[in-house]
Structure formats: C-alpha cells, structure tokens
C-alpha positions in Angstrom: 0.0 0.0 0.0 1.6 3.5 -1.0 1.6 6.6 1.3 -1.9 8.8 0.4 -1.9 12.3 1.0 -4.9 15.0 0.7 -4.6 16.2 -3.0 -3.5 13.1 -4.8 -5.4 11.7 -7.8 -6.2 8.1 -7.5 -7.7 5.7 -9.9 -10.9 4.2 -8.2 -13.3 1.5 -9.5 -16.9 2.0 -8.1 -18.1 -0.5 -5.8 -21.5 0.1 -4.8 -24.3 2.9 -4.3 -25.4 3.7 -1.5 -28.5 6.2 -1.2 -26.2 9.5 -1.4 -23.0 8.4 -0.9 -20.7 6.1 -3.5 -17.8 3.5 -2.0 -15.4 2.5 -4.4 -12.0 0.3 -4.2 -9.2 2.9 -4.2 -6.4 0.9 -6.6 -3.8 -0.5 -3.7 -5.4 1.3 -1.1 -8.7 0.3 0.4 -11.8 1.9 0.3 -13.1 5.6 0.0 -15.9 7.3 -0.5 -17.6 10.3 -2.5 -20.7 12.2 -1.0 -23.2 13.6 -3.8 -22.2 17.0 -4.1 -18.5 15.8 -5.0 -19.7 13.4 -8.3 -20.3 16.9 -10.2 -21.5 20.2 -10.0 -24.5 21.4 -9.7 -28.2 19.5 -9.1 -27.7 15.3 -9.7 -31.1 14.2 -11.0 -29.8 10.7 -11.6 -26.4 9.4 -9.5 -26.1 6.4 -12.5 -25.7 8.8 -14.7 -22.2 9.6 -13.7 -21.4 6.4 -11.5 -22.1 2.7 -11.9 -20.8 -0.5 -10.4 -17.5 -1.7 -11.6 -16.9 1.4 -13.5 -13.2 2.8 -13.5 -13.2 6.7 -12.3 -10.6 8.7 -11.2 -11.0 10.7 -7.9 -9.0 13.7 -5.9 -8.4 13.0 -2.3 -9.9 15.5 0.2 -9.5 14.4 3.2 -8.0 11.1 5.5 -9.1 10.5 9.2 -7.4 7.1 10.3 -9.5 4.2 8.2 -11.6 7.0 6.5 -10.5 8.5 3.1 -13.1 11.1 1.5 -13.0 11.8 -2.4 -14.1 14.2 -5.1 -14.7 13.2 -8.5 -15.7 16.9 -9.7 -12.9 18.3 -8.7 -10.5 16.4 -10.7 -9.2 18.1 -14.3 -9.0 16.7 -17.5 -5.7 16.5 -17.4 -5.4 15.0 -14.8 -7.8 12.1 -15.3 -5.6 11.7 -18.7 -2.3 11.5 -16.6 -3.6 9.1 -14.2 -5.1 6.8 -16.8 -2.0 6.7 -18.8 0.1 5.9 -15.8 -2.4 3.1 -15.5 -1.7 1.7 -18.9 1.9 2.2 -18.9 2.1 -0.1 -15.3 0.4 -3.2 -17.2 3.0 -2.9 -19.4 5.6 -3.1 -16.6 3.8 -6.0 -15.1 3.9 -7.6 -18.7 7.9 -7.0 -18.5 8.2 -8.5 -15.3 6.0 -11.5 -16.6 8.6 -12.2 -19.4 11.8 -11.7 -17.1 10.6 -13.7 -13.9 8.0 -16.0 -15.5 5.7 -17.8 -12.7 7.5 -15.9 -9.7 6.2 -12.2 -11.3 2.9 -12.3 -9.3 4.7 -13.1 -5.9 7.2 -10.7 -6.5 4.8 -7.9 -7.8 2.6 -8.4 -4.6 5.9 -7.9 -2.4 6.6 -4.6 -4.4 3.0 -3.4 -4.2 2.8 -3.5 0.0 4.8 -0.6 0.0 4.2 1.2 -3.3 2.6 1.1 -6.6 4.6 -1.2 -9.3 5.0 2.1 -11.7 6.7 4.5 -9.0 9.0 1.6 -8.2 10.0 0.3 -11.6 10.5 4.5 -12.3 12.5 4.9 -9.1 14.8 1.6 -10.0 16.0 3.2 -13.0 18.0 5.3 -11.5 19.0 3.4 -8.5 18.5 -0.5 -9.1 19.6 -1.7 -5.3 16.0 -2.3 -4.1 14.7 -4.1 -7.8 18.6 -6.3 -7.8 17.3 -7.5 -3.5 13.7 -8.4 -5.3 14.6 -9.8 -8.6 18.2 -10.4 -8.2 21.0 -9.0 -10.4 20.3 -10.4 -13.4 16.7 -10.4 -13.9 17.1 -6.9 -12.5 19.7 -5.6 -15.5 17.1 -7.7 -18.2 14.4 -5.9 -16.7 15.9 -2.3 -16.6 17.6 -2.6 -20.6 13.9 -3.5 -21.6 12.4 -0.2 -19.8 15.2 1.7 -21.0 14.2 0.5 -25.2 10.7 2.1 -24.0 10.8 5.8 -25.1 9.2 8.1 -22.3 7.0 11.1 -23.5 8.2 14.5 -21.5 4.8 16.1 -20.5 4.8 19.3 -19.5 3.9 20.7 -16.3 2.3 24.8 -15.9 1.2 26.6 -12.9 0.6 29.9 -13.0 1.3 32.6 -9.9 0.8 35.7 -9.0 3.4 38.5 -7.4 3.0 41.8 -7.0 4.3 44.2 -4.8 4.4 48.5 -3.8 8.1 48.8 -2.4 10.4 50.1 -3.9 13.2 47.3 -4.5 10.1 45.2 -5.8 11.7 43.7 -8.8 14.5 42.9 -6.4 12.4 41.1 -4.2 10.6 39.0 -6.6 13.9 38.2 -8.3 14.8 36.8 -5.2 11.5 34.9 -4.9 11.8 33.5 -8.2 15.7 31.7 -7.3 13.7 29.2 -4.9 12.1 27.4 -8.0 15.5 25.6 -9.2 15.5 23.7 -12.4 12.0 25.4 -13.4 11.6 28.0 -15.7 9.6 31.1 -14.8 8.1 33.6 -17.6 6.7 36.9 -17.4 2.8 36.8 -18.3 1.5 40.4 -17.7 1.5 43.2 -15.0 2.1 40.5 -11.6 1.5 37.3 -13.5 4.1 34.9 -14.2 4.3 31.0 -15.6 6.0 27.9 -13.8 6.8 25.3 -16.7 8.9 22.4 -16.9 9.2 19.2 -19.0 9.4 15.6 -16.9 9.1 12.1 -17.7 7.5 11.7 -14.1 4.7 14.0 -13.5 3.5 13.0 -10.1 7.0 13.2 -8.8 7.7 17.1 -10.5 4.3 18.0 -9.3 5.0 17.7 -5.5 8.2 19.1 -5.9 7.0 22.2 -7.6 4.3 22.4 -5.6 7.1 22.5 -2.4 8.7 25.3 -3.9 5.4 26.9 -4.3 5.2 26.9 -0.5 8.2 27.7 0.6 7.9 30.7 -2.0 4.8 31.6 -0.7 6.2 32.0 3.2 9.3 33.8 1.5 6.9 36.2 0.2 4.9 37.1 3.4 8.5 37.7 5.3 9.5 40.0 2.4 6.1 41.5 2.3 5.2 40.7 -1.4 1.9 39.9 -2.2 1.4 36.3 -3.6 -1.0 33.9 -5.0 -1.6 30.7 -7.3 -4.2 30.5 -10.1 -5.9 27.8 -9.6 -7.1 25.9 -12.9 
C-alpha cells in the first residue's frame, strides 16, 4: 500500500451505491468514499448517470481520518484524469515485462513490491538506483528488466502553474527576483503586470508536481517575510 496524502489523484473502480454516498475500491489502497455534491457540479437528477458499479473513475483526495478517506470526482481536471489513466496503462505494461523476465515468480514478486508502493513508482524509481529491484529480482533479472524499460521511449509532459506576485516597495523587482531563485531547475516567464508561468518538462509528472508544488510553498512563506503579495491560479 503507497503513502496517500490530501490532493492526490487516484484511480478508483466504483463498488457500490449507497443512497447519497458512492464506495469505491481505491487501486492499492482500500476503500473511499464520495458524498453527492463531490460526483459533479451542480443538481444530480440521476447518480447512475455519472457512476455505476465496476466502473473505472478517477478521484481527488480531500481528506484522511485514520481508516476514512473522502473523495471528489468533480474536482478532478482533464488533465489529470488523462495522466492518471496513462500511468495506469503504462504499469500493465511493466507487469507484462516482469512476466517475461521472472516467469511464474512475477505475481509473488509484484505483490511484495506493491505493500509498500505502486509497481509504476518503483519500476520509475529503479532506473536510476536498481539496489531495491537487484534484492527483489536479483541481479540479473534486474539488469534484463531495466535494458527493456530503457528500449521504451518516455513522452516529457509538460507541467504549468501559474502565480501571482506583486508588490508596492520600492526594490520590488529585487524582491521578486529573489523569490523566483527558490524554483531551481524550473523556468519562470513573465505573463502580464504580476503574473508569471512555472513550466517544466518531466518524464515523471507525479514526482515534478510535488516538488513544484514544495517550492510553491516555501515561496509563498518567502513572500509574506518580504512582504510581497502572492497567489496561485488555480485551474
């Protein structure tokens, strides 16, 4: 089971109806739920028209209280629910590559990786350090396995946020010049008067995400000591 946290999209498939409220099986993670205001926006005549049984959606966590984890389905973006579902198809593909390495002893050995994290995160994190896949798989299997994921071409997405900074003092460009050194390896463009872009290219999108949205924070505090105005765009 990997580590949830409030704002990470999941891929869910729906498990029952219950009056209101929808409980579906989070993928590796137990159960959640979605209360009827979170399946879409505005008035729901008709629940099945958005959910049935056994159908694959993909959810936003809100919130996690000990066994309890609470989801939105509206509030997850397009792109997102692309992202996620891609991710999806590329880790069958990995489990198809582990078939063809390890033979019969895949499943076990896919089961061992999955009680601590989901199959694509590992495989992603082993190519750049193999120790944990050589303990699992042993050396061998482990180089076979990492020279076929290497053949596999990797599409860089892009990732975009968009903030706002503005400010009255008089060293003001200063200021947000020195705001702007905190996001490292990103690059920042000028939109219009106090608007500015964050974009970067990655193979691993759930990985850049949470680190760009790190930097966002600690820019944020950086701000309110130097007394600049600041805000994200939300989208």
């Amino acid at each position: 089971m990997e580590n949830l946290e409030v704002g990470d999209v999941v891929l869910c498939t729906v498990d029952r109806i219950e009056k209101t409220l929808v409980f579906v099986k989070i993928k590796g993670n137990g159960e959640g739920s979605i209360v009827l205001s979170e399946v879409a926006p505005g008035r729901i005549r008709n629940l099945r028209d958005y959910i049935v049984p056994k159908k694959r959606i993909v959810c936003k966590i809100l919130r996690i209280s000990k066994n309890r984890i609470d989801l939105s389905l509206r509030r997850v973006t397009q792109k997102e629910r692309k992202e996620v579902l891609e991710q999806d198809k590329k880790e069958k593909s990995y489990k198809a590559i582990l078939k063809k390495v390890l033979g019969e002893s895949s499943k076990k050995i896919i089961q061992e990786i999955e009680k601590n994290e989901n199959l694509y995160d590992f495989l992603e994190e082993s190519k750049i350090d193999s120790k944990e896949l050589e303990k699992i798989t042993g050396k061998e299997n482990s180089k076979k396995i990492l020279n076929i994921l290497k053949t596999q071409k990797n599409k860089k997405k892009k990732i975009k946020k968009e903030i706002n900074l503005t400010t009255t003092k008089s060293n003001g460009i200063n200021l947000i010049k020195k705001i702007f050194e905190i996001f490292e390896g990103i690059n920042v463009k000028y939109i219009s008067a106090g608007k500015y872009s964050l974009e970067t290219e990655t193979e691993d999108i759930k990985t850049t995400d949470k680190n760009m949205q790190k930097m966002i924070e600690i820019a944020e505090k950086q701000a309110k000591k130097l007394g600049v105005e600041f805000s994200v765009k939300e989208k």
